[in-house]
N, C-alpha and C positions, 0 to 999 in steps of 0.2 A: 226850681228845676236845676240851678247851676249846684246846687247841693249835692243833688240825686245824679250829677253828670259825676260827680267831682269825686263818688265813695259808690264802689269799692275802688281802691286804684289796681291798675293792671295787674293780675297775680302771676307772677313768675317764680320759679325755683329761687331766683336770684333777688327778689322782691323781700320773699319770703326769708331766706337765709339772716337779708341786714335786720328786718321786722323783728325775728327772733334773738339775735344777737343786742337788739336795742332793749327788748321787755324781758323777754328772757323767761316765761308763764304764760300758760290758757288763759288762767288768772285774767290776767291784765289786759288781755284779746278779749275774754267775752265780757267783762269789764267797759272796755271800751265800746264794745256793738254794743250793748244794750243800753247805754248812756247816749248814743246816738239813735239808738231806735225809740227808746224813751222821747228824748228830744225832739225826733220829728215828729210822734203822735202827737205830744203836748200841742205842737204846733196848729197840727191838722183840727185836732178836738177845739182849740183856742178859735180858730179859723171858721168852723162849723158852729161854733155858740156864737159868735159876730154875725156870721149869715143868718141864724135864725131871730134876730131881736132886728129885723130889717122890715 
């Protein structure tokens, strides 16, 4: 849960501006979500095959 508190952080005009100036690419933004959205399925999926051999 402190994960799912943690992402997205607050989205501001001003958030956004340093975000963009840092990656500088969609690229690199949908890059990055889907390597986290990846990541927390893996987890859930890993989580659910643990519950089930119970």
């Amino acid at each position: 849960m402190i994960l799912l508190k943690a992402w997205p952080p607050p989205v501001t005009g001003e958030t956004l501006a340093k975000f963009f100036q840092k990656s500088n690419t969609w690229k690199y933004f949908y890059h990055k979500c889907y390597k986290y959205i990846f990541n927390l399925f893996s987890q859930i999926n890993f989580a659910m095959i643990l519950l089930q051999n119970f």
